[in-house]
C-alpha positions in Angstrom: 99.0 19.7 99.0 97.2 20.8 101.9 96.0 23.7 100.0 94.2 20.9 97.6 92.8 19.3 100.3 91.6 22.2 101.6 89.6 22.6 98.4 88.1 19.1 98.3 86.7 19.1 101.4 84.8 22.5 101.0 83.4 21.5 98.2 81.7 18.3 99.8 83.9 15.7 98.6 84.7 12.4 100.4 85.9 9.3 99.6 82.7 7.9 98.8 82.0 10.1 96.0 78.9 12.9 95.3 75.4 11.4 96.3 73.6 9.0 94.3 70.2 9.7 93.2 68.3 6.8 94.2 64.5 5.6 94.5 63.4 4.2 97.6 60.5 1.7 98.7 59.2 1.4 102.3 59.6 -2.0 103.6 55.7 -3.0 104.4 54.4 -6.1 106.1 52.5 -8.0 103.6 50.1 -10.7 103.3 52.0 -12.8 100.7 51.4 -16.9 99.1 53.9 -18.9 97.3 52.8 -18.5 93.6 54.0 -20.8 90.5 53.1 -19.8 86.9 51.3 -22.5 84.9 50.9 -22.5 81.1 47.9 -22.0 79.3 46.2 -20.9 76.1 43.7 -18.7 75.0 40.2 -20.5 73.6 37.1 -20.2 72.4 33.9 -21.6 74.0 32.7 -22.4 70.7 34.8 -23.8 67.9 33.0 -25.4 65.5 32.6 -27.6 61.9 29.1 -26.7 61.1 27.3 -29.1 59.1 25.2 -29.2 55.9 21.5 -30.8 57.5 20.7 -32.3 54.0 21.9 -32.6 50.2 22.7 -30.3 47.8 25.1 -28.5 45.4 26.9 -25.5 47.6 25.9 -22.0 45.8 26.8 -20.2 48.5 30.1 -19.8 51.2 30.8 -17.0 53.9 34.4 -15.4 53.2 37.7 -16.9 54.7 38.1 -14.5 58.3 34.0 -12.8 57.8 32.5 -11.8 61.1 29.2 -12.9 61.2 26.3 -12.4 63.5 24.4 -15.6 65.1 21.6 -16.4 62.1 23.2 -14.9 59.2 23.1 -16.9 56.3 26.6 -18.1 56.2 26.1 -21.0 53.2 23.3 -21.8 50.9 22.7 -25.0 49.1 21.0 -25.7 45.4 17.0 -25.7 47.0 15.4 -26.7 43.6 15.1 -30.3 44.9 13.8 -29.0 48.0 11.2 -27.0 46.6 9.5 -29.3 44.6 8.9 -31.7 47.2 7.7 -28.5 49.3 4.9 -28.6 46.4 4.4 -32.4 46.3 3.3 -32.5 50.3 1.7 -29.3 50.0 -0.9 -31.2 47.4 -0.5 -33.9 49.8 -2.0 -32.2 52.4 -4.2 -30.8 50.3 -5.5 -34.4 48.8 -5.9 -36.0 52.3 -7.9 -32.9 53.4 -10.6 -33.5 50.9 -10.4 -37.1 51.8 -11.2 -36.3 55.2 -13.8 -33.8 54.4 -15.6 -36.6 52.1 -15.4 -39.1 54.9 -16.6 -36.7 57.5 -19.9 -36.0 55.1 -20.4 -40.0 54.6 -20.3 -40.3 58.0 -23.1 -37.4 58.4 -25.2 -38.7 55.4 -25.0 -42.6 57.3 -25.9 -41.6 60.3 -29.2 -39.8 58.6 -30.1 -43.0 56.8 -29.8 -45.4 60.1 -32.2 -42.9 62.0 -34.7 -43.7 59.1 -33.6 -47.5 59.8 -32.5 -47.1 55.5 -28.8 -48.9 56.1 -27.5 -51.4 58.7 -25.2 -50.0 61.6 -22.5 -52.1 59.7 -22.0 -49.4 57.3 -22.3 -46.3 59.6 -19.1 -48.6 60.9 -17.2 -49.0 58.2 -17.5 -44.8 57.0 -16.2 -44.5 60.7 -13.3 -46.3 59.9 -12.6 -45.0 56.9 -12.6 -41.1 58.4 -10.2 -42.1 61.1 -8.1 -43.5 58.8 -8.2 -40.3 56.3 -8.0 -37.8 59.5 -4.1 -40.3 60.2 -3.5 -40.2 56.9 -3.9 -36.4 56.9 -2.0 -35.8 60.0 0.8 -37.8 58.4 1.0 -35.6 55.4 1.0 -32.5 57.6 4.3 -34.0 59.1 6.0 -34.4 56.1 5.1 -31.1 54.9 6.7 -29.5 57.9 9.6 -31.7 57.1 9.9 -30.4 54.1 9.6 -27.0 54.9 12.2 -27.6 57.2 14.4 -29.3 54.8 14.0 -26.4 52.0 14.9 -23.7 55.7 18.0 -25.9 56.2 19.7 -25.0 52.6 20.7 -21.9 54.4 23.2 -22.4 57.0 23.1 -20.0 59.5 25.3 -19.2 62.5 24.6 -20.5 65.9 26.7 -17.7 67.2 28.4 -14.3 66.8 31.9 -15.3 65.5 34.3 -15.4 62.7 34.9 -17.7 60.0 38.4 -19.6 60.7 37.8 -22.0 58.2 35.6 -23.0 54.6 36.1 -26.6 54.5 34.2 -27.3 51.0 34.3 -25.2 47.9 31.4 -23.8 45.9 30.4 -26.2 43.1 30.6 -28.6 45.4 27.8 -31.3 45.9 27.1 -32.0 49.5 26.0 -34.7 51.6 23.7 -34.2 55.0 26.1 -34.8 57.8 29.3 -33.0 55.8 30.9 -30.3 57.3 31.1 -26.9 55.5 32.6 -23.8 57.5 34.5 -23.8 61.0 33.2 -20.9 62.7 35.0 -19.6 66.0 33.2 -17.6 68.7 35.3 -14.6 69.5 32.9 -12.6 72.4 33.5 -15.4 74.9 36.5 -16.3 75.2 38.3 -18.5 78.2 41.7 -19.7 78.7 42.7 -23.4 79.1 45.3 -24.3 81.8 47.0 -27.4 83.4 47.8 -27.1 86.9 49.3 -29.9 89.0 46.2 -31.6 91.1 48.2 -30.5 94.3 46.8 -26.8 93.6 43.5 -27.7 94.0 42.9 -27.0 97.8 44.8 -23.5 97.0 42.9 -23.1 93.9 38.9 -23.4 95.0 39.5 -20.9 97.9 40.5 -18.3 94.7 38.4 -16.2 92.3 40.4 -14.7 90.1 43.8 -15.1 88.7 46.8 -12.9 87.5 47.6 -13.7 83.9 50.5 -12.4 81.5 51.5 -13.1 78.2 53.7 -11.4 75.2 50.4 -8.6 75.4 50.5 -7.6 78.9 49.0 -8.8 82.0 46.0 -8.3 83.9 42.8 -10.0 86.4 40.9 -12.8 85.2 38.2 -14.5 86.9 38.0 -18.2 87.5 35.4 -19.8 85.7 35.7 -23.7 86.4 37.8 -26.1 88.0 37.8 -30.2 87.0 40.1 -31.7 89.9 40.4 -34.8 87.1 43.9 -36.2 86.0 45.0 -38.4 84.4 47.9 -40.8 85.9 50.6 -39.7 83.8 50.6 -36.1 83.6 48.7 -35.3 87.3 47.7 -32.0 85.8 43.9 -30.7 86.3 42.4 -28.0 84.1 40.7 -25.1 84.7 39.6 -22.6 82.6 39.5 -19.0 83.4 37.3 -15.9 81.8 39.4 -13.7 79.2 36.4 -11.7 77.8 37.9 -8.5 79.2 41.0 -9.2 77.4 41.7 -7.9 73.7 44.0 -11.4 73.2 43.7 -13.3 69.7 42.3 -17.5 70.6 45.9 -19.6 70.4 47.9 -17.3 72.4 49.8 -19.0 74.8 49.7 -17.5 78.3 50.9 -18.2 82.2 49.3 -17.3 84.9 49.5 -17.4 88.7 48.7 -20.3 91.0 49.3 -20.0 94.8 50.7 -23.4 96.0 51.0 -23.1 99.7 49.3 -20.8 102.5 49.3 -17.1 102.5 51.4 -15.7 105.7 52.3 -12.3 107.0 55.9 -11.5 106.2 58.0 -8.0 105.4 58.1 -7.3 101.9 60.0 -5.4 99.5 60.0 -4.9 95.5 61.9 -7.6 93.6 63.5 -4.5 92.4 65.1 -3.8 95.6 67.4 -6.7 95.6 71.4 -6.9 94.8 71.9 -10.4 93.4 75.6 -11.7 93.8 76.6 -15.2 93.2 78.0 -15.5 97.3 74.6 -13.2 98.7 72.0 -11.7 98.0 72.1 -8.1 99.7 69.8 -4.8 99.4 70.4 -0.8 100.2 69.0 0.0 103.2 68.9 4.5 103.4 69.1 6.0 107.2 67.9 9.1 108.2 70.6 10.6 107.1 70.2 9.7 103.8 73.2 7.0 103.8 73.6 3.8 102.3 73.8 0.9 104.1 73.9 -2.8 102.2 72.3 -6.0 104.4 72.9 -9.3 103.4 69.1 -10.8 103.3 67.8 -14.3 102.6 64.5 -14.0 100.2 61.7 -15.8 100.9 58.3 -16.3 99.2 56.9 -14.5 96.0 54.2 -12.8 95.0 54.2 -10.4 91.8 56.4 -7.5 92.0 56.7 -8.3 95.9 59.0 -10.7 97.6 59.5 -11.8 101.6 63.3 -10.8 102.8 64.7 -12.1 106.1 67.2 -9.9 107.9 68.1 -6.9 109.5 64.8 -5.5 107.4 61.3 -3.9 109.6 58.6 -2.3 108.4 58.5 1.0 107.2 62.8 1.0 106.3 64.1 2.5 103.3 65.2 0.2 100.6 66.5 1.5 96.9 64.7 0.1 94.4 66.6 2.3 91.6 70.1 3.6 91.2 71.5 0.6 93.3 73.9 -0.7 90.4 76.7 1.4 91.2 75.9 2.4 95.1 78.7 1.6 97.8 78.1 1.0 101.3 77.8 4.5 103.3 77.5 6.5 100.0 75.1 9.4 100.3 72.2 9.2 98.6 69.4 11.8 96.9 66.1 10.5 96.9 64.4 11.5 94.3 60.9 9.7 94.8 59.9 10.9 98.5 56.7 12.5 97.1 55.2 9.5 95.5 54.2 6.3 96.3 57.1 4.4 97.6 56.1 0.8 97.8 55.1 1.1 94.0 58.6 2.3 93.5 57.6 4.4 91.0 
């Protein structure tokens, strides 16, 4: 028996078993606020039903899901209607200009005959009249020409933006009325994110200029874009609406992101990683200089991220194991395996 013992203790056995390999974080003082997660959803700044501007029978519809570029032709109407009332005020114009230029050579041809004292001023008068009336009447027709013109350019619909087409809401064939809506059209290069955030966030909220946001597709910075401190009395929520162009995220997703809600303060910090969570305590592994394991009881404070405040027998620059704690015991040796990377990372 002693000869056994003999053995075990030479070849570096103990009680508490070989080391544990372990990966440590350093204990840092941090500048840390209370954070809570508020639900959101990615939008769209522009989401729109675009219109047809006049009558006609639909010739022409984008595809279900085309990207389109702002002015492409994205839906035509029938323009036979239009064009012929193109021609109509284009003789128009072309009628009251002669008008005009008859009334303008009366006028010349008057004036001639009252220098010879041939007419009465009465009738110089009257030619007057009659030009201004023919230079109205021309102007008039001008207007409706341009109208026209304009009506015959608004048988093409064209995009108001870069986007994608979410939506046809007619059907070639189709005879349209001014004022019906044809396509839904989503702009996808600016996209925000909606979110409700109790009205009791605001003062925490304007002093921020950017926010951490996750979702099923990772997580990542975005940068506040508005705040409306309105609510209304039942749900006490305010939105805000943050700027998700650097994201790759489809419009719809539903997201969360992070909203201090009290004042930032100086506190230790460790990972979230770090902690032992037992339904009587919550305790951590803190490593000596020797490289043994020592577990502290520790009460956790605030949050932030990956980081959380502990309160205990915890100072800055300690060793706590953030991997390989599952199966640790108190005053087990320990192998670090991380001590040439960066600790508070933990990776």
């Amino acid at each position: 028996l002693l000869t056994l013992l003999a053995v075990f203790s030479s070849t570096g056995f103990s009680q508490q078993g070989p080391p544990a390999n372990v990966n440590i974080a350093l204990a840092e003082q941090k500048t840390l606020s209370p954070v809570a997660w508020v639900s959101g959803t990615v939008v769209s700044r522009n989401n729109s039903n675009i219109a047809a501007e006049v009558s006609g029978r639909l010739m022409q519809l984008a595809e279900f899901g085309a990207e389109v570029k702002k002015n492409q032709v994205i839906a035509r109407l029938d323009d036979t209607r239009l064009s012929l009332q193109l021609r109509e005020e284009q003789a128009n114009v072309e009628n009251n200009q002669a008008k005009l230029a008859f009334e303008q050579a009366e006028v010349s041809r008057k004036q001639s005959l009252i220098n010879k004292k041939l007419i009465a001023k009465a009738e110089l008068e009257e030619t007057l009249a009659n030009r201004d009336i023919a230079k109205a009447e021309l102007a008039a027709a001008r207007t409706r020409l341009a109208q026209a013109r304009q009506n015959l350019a608004y048988s093409q619909l064209r995009a108001p933006f870069d986007g994608i087409v979410a939506e046809r809401l007619s059907h070639l064939g189709e005879y349209i009325t001014e004022g019906n809506a044809i396509i839904r059209l989503v702009e996808t290069a600016n996209l925000e994110a909606s979110l409700f955030a109790p009205l009791t966030y605001y003062q925490y909220l304007k002093k921020s200029d950017s926010l951490l946001v996750r979702s099923p597709l990772g997580q990542g910075k975005a940068g506040i874009k508005s705040l409306i401190p309105v609510a209304d009395s039942r749900s006490h929520l305010m939105e805000m609406r943050i700027d998700m162009s650097s994201f790759d995220w489809p419009i719809g997703l539903d997201i969360e992101a992070a909203v201090a809600t009290g004042k930032s303060k100086e506190v230790i910090a460790i990972p979230r990683d770090a902690l032992v969570l037992r339904r009587s305590a919550i305790s951590i592994f803190k490593i000596d200089g020797e490289n043994n394991a020592h577990q502290l009881d520790v009460k956790v404070g605030i949050g932030q991220g990956s980081l959380v405040e502990v309160i205990g027998d915890v100072n800055v620059g300690d060793k706590v194991v953030i991997r390989g704690g599952e199966r640790l015991r108190a005053g087990q040796k320990v192998n670090i395996k991380n001590n040439n990377q960066s600790l508070i990372s933990g990776k």
